[in-house]
mmCIF file of the N, C-alpha and C atoms, coordinates in Angstrom:
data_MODEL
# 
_entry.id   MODEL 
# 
loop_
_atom_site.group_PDB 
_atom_site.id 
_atom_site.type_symbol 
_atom_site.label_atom_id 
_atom_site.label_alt_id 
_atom_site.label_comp_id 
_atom_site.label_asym_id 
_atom_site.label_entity_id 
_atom_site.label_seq_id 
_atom_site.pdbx_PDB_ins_code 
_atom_site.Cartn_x 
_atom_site.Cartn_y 
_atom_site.Cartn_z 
_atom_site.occupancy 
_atom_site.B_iso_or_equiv 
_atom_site.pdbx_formal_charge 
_atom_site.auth_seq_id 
_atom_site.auth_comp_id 
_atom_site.auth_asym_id 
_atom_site.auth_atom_id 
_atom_site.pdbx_PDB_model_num 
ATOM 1   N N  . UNK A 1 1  ? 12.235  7.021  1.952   1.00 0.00 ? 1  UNK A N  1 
ATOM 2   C CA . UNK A 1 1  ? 13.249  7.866  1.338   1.00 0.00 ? 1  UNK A CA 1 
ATOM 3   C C  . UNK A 1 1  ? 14.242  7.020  0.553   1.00 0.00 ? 1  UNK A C  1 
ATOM 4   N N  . UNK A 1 2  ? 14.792  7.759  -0.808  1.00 0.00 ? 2  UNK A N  1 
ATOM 5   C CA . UNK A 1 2  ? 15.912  6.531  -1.505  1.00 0.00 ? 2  UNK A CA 1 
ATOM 6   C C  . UNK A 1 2  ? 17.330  6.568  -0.701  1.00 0.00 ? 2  UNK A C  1 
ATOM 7   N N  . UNK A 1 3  ? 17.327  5.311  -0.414  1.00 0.00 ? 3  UNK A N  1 
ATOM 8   C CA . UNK A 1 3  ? 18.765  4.945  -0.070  1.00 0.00 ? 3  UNK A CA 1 
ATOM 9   C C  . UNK A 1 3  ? 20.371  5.442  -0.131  1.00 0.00 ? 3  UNK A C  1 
ATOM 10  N N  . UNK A 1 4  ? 20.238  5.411  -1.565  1.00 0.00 ? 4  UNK A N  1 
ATOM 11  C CA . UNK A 1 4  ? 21.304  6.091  -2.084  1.00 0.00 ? 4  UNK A CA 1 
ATOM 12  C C  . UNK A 1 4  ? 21.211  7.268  -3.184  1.00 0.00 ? 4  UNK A C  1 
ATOM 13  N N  . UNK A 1 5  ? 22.358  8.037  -3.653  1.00 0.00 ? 5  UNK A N  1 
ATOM 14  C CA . UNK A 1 5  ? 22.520  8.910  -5.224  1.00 0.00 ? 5  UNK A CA 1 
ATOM 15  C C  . UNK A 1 5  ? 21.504  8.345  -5.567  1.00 0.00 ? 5  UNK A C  1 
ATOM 16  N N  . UNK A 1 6  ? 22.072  7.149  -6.142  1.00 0.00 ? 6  UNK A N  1 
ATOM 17  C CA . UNK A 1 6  ? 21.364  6.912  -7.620  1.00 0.00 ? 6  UNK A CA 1 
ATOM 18  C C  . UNK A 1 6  ? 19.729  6.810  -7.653  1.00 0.00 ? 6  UNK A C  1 
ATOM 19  N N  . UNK A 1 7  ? 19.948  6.429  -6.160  1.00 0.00 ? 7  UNK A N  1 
ATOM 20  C CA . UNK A 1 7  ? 18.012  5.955  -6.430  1.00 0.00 ? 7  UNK A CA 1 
ATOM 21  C C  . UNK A 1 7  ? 16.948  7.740  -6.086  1.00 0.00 ? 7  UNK A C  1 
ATOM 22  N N  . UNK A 1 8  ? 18.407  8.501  -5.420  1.00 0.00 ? 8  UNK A N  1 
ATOM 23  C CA . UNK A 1 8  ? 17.268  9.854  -5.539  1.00 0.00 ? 8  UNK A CA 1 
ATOM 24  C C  . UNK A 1 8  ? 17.456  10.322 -6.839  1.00 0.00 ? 8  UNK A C  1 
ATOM 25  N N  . UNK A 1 9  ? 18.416  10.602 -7.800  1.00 0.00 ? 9  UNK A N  1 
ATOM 26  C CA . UNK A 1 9  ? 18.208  10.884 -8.918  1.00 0.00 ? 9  UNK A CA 1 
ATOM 27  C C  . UNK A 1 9  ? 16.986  10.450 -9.769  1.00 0.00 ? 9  UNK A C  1 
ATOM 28  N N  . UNK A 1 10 ? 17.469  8.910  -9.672  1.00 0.00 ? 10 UNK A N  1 
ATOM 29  C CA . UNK A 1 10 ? 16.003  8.514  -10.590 1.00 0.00 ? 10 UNK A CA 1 
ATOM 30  C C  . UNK A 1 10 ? 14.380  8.573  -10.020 1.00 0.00 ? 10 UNK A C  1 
ATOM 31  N N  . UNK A 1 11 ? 14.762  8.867  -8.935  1.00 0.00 ? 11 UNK A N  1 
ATOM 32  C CA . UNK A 1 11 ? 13.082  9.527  -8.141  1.00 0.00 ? 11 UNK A CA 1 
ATOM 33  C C  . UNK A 1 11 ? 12.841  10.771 -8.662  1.00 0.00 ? 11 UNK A C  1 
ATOM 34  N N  . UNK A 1 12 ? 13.956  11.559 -8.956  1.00 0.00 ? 12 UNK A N  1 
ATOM 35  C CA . UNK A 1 12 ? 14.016  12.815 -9.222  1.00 0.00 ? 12 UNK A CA 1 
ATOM 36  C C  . UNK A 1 12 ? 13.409  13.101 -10.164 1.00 0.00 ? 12 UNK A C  1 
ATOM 37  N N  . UNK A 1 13 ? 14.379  12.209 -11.479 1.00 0.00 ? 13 UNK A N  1 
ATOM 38  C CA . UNK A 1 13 ? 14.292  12.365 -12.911 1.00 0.00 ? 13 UNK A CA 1 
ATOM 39  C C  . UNK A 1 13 ? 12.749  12.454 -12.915 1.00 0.00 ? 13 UNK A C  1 
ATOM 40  N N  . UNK A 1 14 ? 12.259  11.105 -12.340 1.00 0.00 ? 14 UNK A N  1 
ATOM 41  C CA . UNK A 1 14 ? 10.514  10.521 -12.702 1.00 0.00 ? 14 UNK A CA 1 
ATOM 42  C C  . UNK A 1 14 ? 9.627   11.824 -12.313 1.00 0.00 ? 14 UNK A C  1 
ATOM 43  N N  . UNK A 1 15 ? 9.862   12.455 -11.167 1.00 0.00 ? 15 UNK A N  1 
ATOM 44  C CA . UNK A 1 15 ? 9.317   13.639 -11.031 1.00 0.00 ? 15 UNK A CA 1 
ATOM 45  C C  . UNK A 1 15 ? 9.402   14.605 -12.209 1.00 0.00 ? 15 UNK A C  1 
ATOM 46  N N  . UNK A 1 16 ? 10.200  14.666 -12.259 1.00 0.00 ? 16 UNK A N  1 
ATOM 47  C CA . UNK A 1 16 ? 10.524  15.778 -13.358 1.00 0.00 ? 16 UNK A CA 1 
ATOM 48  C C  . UNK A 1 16 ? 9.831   15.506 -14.792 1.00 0.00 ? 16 UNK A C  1 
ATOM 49  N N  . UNK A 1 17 ? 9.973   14.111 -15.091 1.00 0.00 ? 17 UNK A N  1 
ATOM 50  C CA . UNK A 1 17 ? 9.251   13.497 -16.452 1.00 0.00 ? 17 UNK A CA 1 
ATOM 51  C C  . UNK A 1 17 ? 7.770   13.763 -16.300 1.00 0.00 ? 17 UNK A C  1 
ATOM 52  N N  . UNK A 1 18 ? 7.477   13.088 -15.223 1.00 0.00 ? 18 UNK A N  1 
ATOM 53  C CA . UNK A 1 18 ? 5.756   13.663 -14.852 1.00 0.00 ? 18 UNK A CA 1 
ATOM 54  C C  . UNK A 1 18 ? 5.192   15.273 -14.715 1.00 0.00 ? 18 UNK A C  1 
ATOM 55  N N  . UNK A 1 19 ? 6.351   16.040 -14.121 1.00 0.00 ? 19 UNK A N  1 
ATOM 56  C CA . UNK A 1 19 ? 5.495   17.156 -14.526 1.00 0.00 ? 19 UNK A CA 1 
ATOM 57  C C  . UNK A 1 19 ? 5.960   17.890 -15.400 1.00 0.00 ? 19 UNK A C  1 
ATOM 58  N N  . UNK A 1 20 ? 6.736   17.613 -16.505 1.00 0.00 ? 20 UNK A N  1 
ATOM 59  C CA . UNK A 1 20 ? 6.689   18.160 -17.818 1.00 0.00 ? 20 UNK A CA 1 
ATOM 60  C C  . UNK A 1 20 ? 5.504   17.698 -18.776 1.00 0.00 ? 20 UNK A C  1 
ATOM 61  N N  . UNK A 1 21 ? 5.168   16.022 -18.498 1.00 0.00 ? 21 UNK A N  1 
ATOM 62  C CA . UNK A 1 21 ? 4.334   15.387 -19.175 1.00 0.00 ? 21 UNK A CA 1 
ATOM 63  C C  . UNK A 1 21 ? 3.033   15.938 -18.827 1.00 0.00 ? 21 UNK A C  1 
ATOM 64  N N  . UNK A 1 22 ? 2.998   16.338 -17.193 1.00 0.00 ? 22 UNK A N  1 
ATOM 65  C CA . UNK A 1 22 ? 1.180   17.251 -17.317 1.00 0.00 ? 22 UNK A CA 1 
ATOM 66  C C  . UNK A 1 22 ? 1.445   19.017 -17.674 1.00 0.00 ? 22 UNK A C  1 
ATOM 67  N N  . UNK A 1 23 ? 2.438   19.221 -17.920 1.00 0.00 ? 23 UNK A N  1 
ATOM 68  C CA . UNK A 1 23 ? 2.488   20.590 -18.374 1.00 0.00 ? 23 UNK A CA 1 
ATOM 69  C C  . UNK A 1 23 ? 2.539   20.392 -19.947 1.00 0.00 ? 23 UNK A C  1 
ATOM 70  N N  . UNK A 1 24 ? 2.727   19.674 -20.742 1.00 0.00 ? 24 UNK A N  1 
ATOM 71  C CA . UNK A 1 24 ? 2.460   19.338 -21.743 1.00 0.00 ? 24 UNK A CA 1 
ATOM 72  C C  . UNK A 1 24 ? 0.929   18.867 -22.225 1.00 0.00 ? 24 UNK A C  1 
ATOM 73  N N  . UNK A 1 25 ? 0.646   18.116 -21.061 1.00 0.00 ? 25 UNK A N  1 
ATOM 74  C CA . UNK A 1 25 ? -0.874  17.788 -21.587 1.00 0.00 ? 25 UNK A CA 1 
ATOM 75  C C  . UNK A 1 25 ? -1.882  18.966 -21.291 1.00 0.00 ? 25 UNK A C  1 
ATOM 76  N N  . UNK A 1 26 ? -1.705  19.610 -19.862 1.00 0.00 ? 26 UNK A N  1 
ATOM 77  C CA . UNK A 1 26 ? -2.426  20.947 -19.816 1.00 0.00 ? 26 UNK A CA 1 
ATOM 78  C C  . UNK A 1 26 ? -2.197  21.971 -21.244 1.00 0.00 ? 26 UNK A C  1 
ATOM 79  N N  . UNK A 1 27 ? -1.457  22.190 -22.045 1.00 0.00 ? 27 UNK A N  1 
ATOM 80  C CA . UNK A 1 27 ? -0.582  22.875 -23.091 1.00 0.00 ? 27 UNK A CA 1 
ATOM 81  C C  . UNK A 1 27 ? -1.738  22.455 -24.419 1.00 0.00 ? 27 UNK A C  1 
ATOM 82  N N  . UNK A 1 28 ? -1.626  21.247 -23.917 1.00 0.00 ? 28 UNK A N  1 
ATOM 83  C CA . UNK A 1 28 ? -2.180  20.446 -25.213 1.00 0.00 ? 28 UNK A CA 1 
ATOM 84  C C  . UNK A 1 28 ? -3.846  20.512 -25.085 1.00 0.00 ? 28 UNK A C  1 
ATOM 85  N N  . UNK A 1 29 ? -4.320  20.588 -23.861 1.00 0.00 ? 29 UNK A N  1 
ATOM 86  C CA . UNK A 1 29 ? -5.606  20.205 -23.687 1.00 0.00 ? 29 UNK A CA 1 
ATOM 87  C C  . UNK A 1 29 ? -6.088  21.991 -24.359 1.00 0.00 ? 29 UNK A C  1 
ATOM 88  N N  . UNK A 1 30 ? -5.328  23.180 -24.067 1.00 0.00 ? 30 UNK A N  1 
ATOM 89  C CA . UNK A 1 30 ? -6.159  24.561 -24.202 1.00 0.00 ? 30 UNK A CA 1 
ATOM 90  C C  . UNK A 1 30 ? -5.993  24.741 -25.438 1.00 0.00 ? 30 UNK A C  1 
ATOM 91  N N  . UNK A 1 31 ? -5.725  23.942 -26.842 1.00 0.00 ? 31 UNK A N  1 
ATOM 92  C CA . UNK A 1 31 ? -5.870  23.469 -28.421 1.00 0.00 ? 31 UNK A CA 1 
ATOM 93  C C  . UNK A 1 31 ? -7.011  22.609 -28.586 1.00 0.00 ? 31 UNK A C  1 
ATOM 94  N N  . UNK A 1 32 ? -8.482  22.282 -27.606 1.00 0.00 ? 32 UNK A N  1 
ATOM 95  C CA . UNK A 1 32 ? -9.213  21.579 -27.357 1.00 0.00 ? 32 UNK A CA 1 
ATOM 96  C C  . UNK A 1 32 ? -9.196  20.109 -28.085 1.00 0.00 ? 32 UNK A C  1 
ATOM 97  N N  . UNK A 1 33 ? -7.871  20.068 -27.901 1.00 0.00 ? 33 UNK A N  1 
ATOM 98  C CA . UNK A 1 33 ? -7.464  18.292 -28.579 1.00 0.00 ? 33 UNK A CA 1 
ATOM 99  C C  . UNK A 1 33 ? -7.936  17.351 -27.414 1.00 0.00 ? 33 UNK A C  1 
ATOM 100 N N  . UNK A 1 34 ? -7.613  17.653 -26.175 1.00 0.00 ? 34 UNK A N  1 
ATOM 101 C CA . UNK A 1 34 ? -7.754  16.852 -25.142 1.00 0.00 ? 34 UNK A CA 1 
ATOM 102 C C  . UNK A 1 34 ? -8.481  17.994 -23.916 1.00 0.00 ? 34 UNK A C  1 
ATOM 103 N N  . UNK A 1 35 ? -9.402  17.031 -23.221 1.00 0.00 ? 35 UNK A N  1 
ATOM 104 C CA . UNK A 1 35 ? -10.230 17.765 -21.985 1.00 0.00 ? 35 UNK A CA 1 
ATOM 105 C C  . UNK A 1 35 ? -9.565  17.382 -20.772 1.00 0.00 ? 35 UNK A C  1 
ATOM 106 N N  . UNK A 1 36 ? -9.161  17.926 -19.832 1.00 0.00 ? 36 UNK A N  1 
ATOM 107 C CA . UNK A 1 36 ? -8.744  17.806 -18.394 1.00 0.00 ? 36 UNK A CA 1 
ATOM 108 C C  . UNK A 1 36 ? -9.682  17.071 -17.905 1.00 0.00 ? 36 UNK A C  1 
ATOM 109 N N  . UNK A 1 37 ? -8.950  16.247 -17.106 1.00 0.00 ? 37 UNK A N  1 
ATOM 110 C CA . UNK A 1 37 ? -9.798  15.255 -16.103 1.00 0.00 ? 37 UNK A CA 1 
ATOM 111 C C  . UNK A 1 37 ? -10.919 15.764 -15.438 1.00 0.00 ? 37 UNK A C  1 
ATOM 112 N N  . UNK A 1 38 ? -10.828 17.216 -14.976 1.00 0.00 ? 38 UNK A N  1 
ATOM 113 C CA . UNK A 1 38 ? -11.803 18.035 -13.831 1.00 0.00 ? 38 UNK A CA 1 
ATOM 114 C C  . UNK A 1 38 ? -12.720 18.482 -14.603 1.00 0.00 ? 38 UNK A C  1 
ATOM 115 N N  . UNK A 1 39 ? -12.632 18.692 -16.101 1.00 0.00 ? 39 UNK A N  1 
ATOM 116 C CA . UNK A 1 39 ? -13.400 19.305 -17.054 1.00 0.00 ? 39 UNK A CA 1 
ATOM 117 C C  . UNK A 1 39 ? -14.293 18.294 -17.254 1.00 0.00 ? 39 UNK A C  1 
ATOM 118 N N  . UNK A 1 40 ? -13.251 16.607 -17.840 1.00 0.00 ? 40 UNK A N  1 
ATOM 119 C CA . UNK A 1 40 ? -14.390 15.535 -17.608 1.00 0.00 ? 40 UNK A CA 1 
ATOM 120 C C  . UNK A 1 40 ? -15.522 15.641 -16.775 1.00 0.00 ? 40 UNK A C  1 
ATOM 121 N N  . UNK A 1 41 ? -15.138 15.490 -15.446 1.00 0.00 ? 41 UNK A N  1 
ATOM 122 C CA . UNK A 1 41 ? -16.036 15.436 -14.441 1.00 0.00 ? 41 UNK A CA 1 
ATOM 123 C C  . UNK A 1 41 ? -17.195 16.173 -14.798 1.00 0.00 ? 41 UNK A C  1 
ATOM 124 N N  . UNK A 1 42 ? -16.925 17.424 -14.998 1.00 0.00 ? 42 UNK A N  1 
ATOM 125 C CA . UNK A 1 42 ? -17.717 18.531 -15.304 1.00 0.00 ? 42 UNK A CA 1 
ATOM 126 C C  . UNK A 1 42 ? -19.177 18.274 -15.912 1.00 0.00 ? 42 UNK A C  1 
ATOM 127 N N  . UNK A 1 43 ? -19.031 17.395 -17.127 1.00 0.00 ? 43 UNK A N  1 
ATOM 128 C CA . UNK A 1 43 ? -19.852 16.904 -17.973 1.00 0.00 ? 43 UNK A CA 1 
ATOM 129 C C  . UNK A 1 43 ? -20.644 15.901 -17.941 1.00 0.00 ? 43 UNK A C  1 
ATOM 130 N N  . UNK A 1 44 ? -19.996 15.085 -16.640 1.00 0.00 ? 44 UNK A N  1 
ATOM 131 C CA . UNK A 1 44 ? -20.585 13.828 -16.477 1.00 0.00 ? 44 UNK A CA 1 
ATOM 132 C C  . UNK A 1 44 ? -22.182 14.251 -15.771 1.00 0.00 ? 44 UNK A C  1 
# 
């Protein structure tokens, strides 16, 4: 667990950056620019 404020904030923030960044890439992938990892699989 973080220690202090500051270090849960920035645990926080990083959470937050990461799942905007896969709600963005899911966003991005159904414009068939990019395939989901599970979709990869799919094909292999």
């Amino acid at each position: 667990l973080p220690t202090s404020h500051q270090a849960l904030n920035s645990r926080a923030n990083i959470i937050q950056l990461l799942n905007e960044l896969e709600e963005y890439l899911n966003i991005k992938s159904q414009f068939g620019s990019l395939k989901l990892h599970s979709e990869i699989k799919n094909y292999a």
